[in-house]
N, C-alpha and C positions, 0 to 999 in steps of 0.2 A: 419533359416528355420523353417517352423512352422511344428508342432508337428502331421504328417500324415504319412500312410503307404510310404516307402520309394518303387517308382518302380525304376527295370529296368535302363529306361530310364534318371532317375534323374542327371543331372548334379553331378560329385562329388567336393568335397569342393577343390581339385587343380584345376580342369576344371573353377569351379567360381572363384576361385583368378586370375584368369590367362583372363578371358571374359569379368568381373565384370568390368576394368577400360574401356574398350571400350565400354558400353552401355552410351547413353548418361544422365546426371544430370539435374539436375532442375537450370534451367539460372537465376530464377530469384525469389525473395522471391514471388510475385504475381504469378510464375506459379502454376499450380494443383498441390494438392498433392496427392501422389501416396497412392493409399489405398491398394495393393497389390503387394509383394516383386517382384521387377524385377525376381530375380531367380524361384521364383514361377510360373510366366510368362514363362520364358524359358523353364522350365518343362515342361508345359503344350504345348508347341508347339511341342516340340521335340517326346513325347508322340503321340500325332495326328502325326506327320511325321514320326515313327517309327512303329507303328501301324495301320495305316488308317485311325483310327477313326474319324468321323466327329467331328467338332467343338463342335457343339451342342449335343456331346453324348460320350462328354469325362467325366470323373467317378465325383463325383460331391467335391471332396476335392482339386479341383484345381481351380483358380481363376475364375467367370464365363465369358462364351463367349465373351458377349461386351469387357470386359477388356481385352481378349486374341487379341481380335480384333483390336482394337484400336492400342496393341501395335507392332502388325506387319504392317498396315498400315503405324505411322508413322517409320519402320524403312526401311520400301519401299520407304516411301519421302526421307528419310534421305540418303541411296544408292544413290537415284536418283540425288540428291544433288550435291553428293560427285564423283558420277561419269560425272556431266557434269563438275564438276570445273578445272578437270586435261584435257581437252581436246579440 
């Protein structure tokens, strides 16, 4: 975890051993590389959902917007996914 006031909110280090194997990996040496820690991401979501705060006006030591963004979209595809395939 990088080196920022710890809120609140923060995921604690059982909660990420325990989350951390269900987010998904990098399938393939050509995909993106991530330039900000999944759990950093999760912070910041959980933050805005605990709080209100808008996207765009969450404190500025957590990943910015587009990447917050990005990475709820794709776990909206990825539910979406996983929920048509059982049914």
């Amino acid at each position: 975890m990088s080196k920022r006031k710890r809120y609140p909110t923060d995921l604690t280090d059982t909660q990420w051993v325990r989350i951390e194997p269900h987010l998904p990996r990098r399938t393939s040496p050509r995909s993106r590389k991530r330039i900000h820690s999944p759990r950093e991401i999760l912070n910041a979501i959980l933050y805005a959902l605990r709080t209100g705060c808008p996207w765009r006006m969450l404190p500025h030591d957590f990943p910015p917007p587009p990447a917050q963004e990005w990475h709820v979209g794709a776990a909206e595809c990825s539910a979406a996914r996983g929920a048509g395939a059982g049914g």
